[in-house]
CHARMM-style PDB file with segment names, atoms N, HN, CA, C and O in Angstrom:
ATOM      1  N   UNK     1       0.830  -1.192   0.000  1.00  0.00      PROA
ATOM      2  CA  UNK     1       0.000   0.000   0.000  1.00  0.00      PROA
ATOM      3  C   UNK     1       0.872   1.253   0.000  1.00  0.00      PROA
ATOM      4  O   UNK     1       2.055   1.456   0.271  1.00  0.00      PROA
ATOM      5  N   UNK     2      -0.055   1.952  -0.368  1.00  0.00      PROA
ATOM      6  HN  UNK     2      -1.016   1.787  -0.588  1.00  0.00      PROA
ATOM      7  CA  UNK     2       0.715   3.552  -0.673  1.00  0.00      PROA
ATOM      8  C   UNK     2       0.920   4.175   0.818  1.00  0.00      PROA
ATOM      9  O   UNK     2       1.884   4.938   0.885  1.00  0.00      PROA
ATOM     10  N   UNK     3       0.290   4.014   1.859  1.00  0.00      PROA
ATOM     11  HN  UNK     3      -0.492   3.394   1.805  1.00  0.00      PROA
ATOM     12  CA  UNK     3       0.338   4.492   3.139  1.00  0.00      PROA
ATOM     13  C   UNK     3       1.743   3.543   3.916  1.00  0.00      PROA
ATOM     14  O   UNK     3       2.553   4.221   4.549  1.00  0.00      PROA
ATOM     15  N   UNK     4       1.990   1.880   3.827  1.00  0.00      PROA
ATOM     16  HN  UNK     4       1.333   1.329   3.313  1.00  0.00      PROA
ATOM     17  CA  UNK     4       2.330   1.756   4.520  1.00  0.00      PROA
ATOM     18  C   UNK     4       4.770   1.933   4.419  1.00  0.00      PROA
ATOM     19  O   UNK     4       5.721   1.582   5.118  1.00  0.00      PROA
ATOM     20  N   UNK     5       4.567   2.597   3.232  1.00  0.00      PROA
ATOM     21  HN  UNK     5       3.795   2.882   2.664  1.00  0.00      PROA
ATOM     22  CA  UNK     5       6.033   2.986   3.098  1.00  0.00      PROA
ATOM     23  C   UNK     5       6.222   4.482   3.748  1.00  0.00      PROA
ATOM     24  O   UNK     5       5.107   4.993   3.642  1.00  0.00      PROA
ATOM     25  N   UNK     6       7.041   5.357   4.326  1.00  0.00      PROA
ATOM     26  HN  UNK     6       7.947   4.942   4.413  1.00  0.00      PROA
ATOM     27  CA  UNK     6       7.965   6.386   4.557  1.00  0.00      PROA
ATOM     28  C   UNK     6       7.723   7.412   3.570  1.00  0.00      PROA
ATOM     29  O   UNK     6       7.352   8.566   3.786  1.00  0.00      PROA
ATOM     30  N   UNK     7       8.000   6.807   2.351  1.00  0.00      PROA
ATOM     31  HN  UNK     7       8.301   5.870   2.175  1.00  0.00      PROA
ATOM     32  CA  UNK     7       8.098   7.845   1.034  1.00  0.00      PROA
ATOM     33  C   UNK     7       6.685   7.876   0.494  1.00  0.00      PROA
ATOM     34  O   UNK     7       6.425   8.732  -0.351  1.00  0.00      PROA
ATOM     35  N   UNK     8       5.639   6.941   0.935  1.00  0.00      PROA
ATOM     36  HN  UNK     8       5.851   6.245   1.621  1.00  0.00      PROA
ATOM     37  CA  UNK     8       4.317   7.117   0.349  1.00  0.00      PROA
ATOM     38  C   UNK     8       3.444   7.722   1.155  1.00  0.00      PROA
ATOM     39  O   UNK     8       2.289   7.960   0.804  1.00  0.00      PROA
ATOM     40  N   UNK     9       3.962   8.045   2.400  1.00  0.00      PROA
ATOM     41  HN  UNK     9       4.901   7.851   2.686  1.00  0.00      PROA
ATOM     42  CA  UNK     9       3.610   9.173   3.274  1.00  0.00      PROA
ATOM     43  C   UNK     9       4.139  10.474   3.149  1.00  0.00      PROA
ATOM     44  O   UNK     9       3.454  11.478   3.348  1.00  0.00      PROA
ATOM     45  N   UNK    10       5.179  10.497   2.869  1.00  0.00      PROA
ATOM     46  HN  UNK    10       5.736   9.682   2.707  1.00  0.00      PROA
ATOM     47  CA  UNK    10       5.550  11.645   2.361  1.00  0.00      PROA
ATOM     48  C   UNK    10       4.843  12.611   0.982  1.00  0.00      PROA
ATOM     49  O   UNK    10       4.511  13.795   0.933  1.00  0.00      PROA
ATOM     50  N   UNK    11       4.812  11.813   0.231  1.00  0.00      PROA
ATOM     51  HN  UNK    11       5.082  10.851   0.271  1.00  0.00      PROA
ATOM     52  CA  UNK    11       4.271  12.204  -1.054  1.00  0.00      PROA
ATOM     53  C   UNK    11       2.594  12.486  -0.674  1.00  0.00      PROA
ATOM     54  O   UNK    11       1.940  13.429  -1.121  1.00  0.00      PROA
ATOM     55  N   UNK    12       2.166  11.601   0.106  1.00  0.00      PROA
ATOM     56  HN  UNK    12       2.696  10.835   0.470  1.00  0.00      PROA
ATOM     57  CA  UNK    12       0.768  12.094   0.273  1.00  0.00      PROA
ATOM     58  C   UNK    12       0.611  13.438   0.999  1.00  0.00      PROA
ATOM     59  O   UNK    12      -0.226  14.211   0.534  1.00  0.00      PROA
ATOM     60  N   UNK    13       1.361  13.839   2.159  1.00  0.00      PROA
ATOM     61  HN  UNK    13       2.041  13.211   2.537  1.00  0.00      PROA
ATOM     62  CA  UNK    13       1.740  14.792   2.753  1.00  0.00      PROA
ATOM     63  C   UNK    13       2.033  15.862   1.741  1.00  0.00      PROA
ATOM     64  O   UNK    13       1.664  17.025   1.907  1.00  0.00      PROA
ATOM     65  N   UNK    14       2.619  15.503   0.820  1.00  0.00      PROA
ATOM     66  HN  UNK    14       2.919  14.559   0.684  1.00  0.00      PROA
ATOM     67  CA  UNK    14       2.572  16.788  -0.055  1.00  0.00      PROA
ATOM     68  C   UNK    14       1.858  17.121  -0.756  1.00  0.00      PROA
ATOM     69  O   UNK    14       1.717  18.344  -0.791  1.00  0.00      PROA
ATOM     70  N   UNK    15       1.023  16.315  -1.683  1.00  0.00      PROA
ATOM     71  HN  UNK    15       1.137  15.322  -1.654  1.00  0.00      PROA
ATOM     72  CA  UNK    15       0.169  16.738  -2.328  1.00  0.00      PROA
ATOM     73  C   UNK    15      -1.292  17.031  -1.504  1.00  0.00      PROA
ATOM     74  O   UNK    15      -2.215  17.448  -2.205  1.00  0.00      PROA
ATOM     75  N   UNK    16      -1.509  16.864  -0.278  1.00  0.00      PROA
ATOM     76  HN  UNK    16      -0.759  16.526   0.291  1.00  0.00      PROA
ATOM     77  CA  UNK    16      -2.508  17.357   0.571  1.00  0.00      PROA
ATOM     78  C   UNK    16      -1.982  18.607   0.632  1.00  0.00      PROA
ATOM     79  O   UNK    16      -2.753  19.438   0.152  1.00  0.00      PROA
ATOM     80  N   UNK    17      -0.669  19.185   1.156  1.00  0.00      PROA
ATOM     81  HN  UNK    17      -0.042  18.510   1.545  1.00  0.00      PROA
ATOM     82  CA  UNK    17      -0.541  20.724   1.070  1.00  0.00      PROA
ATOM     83  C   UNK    17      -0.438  21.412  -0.312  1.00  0.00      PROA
ATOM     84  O   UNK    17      -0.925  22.500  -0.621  1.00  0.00      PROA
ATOM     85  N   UNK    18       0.316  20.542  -1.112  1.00  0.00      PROA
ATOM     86  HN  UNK    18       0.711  19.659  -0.860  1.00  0.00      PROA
ATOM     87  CA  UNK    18      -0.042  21.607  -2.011  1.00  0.00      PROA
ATOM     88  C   UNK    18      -1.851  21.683  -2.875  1.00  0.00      PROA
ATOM     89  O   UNK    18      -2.059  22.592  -3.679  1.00  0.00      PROA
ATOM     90  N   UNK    19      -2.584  21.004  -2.669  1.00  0.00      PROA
ATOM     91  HN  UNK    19      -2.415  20.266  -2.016  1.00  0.00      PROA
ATOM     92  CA  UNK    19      -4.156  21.265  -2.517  1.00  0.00      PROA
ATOM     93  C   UNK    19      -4.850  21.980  -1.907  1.00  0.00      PROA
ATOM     94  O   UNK    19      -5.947  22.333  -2.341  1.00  0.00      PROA
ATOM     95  N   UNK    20      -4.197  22.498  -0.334  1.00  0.00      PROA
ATOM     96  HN  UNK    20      -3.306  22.210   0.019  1.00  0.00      PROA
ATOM     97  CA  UNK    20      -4.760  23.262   0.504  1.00  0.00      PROA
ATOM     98  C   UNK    20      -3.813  24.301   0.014  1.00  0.00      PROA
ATOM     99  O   UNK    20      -4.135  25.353   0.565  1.00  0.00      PROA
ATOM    100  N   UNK    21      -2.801  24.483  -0.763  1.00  0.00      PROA
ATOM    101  HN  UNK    21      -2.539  23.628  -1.211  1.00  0.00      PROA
ATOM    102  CA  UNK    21      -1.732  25.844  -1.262  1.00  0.00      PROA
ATOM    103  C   UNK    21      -2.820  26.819  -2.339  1.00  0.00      PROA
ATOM    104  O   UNK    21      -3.074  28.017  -2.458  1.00  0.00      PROA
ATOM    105  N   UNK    22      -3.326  25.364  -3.097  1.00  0.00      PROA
ATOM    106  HN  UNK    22      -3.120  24.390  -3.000  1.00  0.00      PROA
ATOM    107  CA  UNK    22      -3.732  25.480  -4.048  1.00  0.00      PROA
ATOM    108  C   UNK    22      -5.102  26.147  -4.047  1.00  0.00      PROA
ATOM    109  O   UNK    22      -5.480  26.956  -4.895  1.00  0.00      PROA
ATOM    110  N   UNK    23      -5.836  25.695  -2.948  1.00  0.00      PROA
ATOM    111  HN  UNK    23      -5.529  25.038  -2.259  1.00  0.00      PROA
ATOM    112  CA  UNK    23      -7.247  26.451  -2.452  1.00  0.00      PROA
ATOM    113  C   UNK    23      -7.030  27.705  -2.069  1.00  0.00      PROA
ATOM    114  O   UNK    23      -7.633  28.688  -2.500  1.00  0.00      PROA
ATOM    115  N   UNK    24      -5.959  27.696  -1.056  1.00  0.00      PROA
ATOM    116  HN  UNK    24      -5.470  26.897  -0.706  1.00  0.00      PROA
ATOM    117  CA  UNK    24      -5.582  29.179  -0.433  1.00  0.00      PROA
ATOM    118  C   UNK    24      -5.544  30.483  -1.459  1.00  0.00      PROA
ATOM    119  O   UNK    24      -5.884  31.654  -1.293  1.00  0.00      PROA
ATOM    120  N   UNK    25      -5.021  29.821  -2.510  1.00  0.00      PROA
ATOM    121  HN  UNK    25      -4.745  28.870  -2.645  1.00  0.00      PROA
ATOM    122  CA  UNK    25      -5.021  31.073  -3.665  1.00  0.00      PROA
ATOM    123  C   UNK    25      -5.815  31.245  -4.491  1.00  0.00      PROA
ATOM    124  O   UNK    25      -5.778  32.048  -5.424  1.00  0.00      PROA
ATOM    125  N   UNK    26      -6.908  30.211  -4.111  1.00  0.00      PROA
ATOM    126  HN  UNK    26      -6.938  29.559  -3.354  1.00  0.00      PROA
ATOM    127  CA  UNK    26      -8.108  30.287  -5.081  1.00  0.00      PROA
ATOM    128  C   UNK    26      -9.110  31.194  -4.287  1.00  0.00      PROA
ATOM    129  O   UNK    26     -10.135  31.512  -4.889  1.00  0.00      PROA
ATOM    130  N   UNK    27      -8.949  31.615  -3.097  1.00  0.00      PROA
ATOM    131  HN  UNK    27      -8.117  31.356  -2.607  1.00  0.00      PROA
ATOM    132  CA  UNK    27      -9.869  32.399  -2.035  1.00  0.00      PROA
ATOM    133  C   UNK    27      -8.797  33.506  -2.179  1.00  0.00      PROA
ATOM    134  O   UNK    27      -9.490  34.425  -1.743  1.00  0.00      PROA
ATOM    135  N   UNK    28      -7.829  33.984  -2.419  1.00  0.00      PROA
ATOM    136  HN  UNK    28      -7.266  33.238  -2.773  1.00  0.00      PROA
ATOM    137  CA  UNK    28      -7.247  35.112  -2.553  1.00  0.00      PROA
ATOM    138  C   UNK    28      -7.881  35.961  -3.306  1.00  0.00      PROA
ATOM    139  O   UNK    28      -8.428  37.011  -2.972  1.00  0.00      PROA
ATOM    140  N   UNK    29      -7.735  35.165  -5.006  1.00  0.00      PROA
ATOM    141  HN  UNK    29      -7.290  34.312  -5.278  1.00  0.00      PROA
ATOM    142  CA  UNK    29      -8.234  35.430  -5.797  1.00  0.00      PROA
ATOM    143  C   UNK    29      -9.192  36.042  -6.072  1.00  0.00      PROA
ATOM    144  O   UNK    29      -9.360  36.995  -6.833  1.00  0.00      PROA
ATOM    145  N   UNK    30     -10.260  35.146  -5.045  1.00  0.00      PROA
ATOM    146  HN  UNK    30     -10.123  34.371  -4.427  1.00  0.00      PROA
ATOM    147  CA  UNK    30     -11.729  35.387  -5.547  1.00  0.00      PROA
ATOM    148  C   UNK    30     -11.882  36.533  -4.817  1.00  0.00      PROA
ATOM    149  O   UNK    30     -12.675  37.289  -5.378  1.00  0.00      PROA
ATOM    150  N   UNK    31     -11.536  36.876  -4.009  1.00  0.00      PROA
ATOM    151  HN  UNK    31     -10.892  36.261  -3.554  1.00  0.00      PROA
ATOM    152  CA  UNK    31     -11.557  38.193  -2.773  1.00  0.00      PROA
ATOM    153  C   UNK    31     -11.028  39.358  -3.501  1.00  0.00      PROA
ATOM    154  O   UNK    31     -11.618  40.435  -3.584  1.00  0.00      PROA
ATOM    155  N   UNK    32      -9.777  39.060  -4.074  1.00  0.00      PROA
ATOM    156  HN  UNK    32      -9.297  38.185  -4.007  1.00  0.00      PROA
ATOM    157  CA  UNK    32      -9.145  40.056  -5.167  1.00  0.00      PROA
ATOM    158  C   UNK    32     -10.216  40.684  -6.291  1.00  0.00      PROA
ATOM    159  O   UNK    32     -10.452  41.804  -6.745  1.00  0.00      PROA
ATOM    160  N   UNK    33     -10.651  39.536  -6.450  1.00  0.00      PROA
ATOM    161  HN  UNK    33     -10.459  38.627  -6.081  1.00  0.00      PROA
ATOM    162  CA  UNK    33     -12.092  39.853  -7.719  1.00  0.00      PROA
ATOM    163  C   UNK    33     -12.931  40.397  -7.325  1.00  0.00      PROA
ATOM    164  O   UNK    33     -13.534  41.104  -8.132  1.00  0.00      PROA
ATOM    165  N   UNK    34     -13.360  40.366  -6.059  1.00  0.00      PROA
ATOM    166  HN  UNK    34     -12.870  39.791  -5.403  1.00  0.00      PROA
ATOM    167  CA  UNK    34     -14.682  40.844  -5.476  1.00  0.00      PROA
ATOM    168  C   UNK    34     -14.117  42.281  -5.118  1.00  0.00      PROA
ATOM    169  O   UNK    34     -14.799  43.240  -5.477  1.00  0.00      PROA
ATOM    170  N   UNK    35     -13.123  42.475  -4.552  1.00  0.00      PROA
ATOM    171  HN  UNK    35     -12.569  41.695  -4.261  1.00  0.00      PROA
ATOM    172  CA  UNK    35     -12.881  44.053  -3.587  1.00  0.00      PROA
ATOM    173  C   UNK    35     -12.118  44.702  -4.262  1.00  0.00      PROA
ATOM    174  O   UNK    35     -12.109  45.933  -4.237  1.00  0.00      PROA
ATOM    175  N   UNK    36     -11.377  44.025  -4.953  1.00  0.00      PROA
ATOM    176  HN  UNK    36     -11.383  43.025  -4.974  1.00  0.00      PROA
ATOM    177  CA  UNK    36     -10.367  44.962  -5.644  1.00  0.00      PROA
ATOM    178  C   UNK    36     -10.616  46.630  -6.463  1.00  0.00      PROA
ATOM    179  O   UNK    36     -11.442  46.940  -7.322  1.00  0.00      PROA
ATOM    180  N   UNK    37      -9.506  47.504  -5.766  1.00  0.00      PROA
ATOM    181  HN  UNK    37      -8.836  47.253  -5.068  1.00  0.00      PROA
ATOM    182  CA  UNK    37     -10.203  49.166  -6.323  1.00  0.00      PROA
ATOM    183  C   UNK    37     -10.732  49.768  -7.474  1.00  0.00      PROA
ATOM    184  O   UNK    37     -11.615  50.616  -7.606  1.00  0.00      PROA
ATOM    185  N   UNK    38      -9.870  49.037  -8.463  1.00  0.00      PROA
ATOM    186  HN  UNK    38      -9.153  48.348  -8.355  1.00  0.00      PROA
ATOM    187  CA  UNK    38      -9.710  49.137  -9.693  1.00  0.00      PROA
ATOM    188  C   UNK    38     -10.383  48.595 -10.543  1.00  0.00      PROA
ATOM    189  O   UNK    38     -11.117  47.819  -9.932  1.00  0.00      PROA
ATOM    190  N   UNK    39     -10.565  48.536 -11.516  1.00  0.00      PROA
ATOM    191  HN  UNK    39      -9.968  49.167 -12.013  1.00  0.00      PROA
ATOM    192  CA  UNK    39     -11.482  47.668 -12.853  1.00  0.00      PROA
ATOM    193  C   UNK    39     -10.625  46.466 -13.086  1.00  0.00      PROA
ATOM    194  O   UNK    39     -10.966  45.298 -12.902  1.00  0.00      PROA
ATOM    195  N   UNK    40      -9.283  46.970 -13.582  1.00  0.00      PROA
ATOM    196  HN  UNK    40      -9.006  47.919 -13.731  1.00  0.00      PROA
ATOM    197  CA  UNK    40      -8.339  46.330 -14.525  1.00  0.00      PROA
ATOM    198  C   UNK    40      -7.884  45.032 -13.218  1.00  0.00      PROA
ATOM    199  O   UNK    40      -7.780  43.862 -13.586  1.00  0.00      PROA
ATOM    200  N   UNK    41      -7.690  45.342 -11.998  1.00  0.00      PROA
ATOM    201  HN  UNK    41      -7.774  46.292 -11.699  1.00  0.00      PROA
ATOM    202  CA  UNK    41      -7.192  44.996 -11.003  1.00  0.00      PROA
ATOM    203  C   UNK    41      -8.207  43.600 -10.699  1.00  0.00      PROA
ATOM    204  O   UNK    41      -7.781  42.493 -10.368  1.00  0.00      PROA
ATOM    205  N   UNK    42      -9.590  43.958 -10.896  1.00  0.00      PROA
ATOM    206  HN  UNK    42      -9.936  44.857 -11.164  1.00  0.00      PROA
ATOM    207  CA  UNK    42     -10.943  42.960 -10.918  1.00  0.00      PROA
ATOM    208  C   UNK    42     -10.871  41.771 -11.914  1.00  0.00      PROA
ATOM    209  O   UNK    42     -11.087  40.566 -11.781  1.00  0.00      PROA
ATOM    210  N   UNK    43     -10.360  42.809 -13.315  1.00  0.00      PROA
ATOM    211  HN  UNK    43     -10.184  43.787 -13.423  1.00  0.00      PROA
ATOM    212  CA  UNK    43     -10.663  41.838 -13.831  1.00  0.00      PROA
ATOM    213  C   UNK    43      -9.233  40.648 -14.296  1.00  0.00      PROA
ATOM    214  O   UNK    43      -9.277  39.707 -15.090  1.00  0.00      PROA
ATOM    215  N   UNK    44      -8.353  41.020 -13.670  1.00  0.00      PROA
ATOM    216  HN  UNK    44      -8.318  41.783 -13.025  1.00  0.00      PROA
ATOM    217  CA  UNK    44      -7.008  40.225 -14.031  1.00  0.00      PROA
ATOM    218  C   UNK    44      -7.286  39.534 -12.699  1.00  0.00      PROA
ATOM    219  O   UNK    44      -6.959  38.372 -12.938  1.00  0.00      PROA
ATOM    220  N   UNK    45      -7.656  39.577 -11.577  1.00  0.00      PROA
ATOM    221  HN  UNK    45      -7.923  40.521 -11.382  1.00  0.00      PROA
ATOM    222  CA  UNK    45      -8.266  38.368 -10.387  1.00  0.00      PROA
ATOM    223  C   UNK    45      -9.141  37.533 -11.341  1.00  0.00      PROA
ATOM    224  O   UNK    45      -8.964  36.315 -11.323  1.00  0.00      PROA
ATOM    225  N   UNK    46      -9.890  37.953 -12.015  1.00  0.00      PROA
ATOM    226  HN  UNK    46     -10.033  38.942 -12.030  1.00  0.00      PROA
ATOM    227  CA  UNK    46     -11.041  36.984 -12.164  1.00  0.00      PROA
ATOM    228  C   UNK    46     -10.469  36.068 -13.052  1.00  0.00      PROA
ATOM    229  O   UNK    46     -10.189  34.912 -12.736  1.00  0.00      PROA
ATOM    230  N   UNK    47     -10.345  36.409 -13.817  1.00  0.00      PROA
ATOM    231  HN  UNK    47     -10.573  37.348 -14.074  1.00  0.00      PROA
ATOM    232  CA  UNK    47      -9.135  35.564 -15.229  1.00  0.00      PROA
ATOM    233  C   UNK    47      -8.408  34.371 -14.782  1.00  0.00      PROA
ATOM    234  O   UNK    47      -8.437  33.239 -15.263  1.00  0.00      PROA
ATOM    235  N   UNK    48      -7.663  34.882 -13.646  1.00  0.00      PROA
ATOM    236  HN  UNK    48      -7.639  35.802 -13.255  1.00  0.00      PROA
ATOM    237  CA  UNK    48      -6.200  34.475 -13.168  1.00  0.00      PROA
ATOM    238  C   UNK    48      -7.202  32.977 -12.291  1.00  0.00      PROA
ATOM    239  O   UNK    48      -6.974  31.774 -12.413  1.00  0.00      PROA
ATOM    240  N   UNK    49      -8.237  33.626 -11.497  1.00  0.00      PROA
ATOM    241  HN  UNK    49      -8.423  34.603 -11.399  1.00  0.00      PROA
ATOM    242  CA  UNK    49      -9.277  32.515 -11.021  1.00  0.00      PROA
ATOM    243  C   UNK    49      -9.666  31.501 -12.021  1.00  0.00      PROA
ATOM    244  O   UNK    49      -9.474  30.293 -12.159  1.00  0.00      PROA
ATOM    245  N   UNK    50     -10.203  32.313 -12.584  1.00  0.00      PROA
ATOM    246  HN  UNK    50     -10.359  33.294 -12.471  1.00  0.00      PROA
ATOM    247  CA  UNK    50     -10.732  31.077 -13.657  1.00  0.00      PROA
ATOM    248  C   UNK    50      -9.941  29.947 -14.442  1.00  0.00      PROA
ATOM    249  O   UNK    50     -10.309  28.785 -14.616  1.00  0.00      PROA
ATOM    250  N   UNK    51      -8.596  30.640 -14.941  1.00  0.00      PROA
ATOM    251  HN  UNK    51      -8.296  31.584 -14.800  1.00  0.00      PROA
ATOM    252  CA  UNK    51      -7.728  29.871 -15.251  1.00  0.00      PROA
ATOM    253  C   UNK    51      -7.060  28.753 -14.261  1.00  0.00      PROA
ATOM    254  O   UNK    51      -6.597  27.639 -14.505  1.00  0.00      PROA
ATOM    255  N   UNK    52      -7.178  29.405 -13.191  1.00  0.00      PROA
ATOM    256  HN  UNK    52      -7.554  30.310 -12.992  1.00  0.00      PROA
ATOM    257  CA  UNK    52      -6.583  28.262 -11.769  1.00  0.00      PROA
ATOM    258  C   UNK    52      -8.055  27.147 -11.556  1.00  0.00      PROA
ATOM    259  O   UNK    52      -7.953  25.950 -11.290  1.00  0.00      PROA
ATOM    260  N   UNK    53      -9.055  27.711 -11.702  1.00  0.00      PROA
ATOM    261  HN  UNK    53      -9.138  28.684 -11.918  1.00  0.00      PROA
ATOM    262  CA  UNK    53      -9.999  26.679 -11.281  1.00  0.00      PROA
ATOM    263  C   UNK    53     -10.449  25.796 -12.542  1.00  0.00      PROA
ATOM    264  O   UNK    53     -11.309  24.943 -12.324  1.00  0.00      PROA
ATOM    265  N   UNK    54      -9.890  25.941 -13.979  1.00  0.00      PROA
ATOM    266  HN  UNK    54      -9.191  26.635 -14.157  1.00  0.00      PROA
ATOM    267  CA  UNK    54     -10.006  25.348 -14.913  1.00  0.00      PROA
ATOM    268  C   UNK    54      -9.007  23.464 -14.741  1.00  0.00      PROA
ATOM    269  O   UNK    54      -8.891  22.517 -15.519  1.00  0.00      PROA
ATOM    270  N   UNK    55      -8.643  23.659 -13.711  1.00  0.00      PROA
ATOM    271  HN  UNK    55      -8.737  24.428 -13.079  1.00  0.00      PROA
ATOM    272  CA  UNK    55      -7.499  22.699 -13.101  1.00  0.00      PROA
ATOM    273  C   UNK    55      -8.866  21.768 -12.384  1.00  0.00      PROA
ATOM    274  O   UNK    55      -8.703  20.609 -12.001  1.00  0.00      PROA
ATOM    275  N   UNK    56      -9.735  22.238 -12.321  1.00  0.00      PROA
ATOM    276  HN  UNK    56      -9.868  23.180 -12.632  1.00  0.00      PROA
ATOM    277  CA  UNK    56     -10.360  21.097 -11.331  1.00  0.00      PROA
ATOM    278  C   UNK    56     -11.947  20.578 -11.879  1.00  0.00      PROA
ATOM    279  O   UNK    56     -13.053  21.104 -11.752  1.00  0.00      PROA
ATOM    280  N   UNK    57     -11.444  19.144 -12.622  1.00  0.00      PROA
ATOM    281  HN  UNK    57     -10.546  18.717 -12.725  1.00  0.00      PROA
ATOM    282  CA  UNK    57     -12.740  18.580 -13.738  1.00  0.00      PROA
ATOM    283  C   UNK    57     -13.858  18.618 -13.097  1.00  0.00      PROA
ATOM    284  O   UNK    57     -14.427  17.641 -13.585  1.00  0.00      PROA
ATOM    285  N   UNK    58     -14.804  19.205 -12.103  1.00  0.00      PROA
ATOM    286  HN  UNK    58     -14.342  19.999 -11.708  1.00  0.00      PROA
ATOM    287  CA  UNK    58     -15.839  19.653 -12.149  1.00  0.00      PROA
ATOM    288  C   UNK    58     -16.336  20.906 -12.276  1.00  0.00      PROA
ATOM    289  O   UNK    58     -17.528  21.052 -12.005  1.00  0.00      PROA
ATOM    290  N   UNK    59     -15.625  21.960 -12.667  1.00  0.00      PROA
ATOM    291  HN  UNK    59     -14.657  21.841 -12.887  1.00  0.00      PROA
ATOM    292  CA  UNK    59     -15.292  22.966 -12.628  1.00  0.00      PROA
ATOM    293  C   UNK    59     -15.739  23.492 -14.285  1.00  0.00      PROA
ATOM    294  O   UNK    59     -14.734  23.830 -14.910  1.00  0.00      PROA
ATOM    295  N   UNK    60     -16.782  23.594 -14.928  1.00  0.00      PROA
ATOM    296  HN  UNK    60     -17.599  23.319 -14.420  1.00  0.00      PROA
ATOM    297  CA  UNK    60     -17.351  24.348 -16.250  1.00  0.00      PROA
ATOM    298  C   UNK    60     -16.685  25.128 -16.788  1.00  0.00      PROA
ATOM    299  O   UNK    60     -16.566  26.256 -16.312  1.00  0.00      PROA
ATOM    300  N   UNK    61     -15.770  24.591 -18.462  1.00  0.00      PROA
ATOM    301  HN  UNK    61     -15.867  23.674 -18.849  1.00  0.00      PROA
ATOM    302  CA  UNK    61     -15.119  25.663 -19.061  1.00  0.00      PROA
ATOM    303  C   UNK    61     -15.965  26.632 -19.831  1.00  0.00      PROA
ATOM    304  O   UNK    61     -16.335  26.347 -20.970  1.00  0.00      PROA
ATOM    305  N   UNK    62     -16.310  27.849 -19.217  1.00  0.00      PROA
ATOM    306  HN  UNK    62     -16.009  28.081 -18.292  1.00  0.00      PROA
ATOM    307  CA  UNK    62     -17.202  28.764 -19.708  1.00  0.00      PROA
ATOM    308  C   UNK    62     -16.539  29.956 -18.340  1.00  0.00      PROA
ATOM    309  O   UNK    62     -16.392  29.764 -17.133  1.00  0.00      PROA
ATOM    310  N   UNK    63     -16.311  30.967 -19.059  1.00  0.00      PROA
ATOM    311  HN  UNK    63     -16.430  31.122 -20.039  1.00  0.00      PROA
ATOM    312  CA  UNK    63     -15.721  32.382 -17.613  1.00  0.00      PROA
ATOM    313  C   UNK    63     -16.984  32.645 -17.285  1.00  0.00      PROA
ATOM    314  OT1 UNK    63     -17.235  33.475 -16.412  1.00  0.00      PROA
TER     315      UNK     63
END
C-alpha cells in the first residue's frame, strides 16, 4: 500500500498541502475579484481565477 512505506507518506503529505496551497489562492483570488479598487485589477483576479480553477474537472469551461 501507498500508506504503509515512509516515502508514500511523504508524497501524500505533499500533495494534501499543495491542494490546501492550491485552495488558499483560489480564495485570494476570488476576494481580489470581489474588492479589488480598480477595474483592470478585478478583472485580471477573475481571469487568473478562472484559469486556476479550470485545473479542477468539475469545474465548467465557460468564464
Amino acid at each position: 500500500m501507498l500508506l504503509s512505506a515512509p516515502a508514500g507518506r511523504t508524497a501524500l503529505a505533499y500533495a494534501g498541502a499543495g491542494l490546501l496551497l492550491l485552495l488558499a489562492l483560489a480564495a485570494v483570488l476570488a476576494l481580489g475579484a470581489a474588492y479589488a479598487p480598480a477595474s483592470a485589477h478585478r478583472t485580471a483576479a477573475r481571469r487568473t481565477l478562472h484559469l486556476l480553477l479550470r485545473l479542477a474537472p468539475w469545474y465548467p469551461d465557460h468564464p
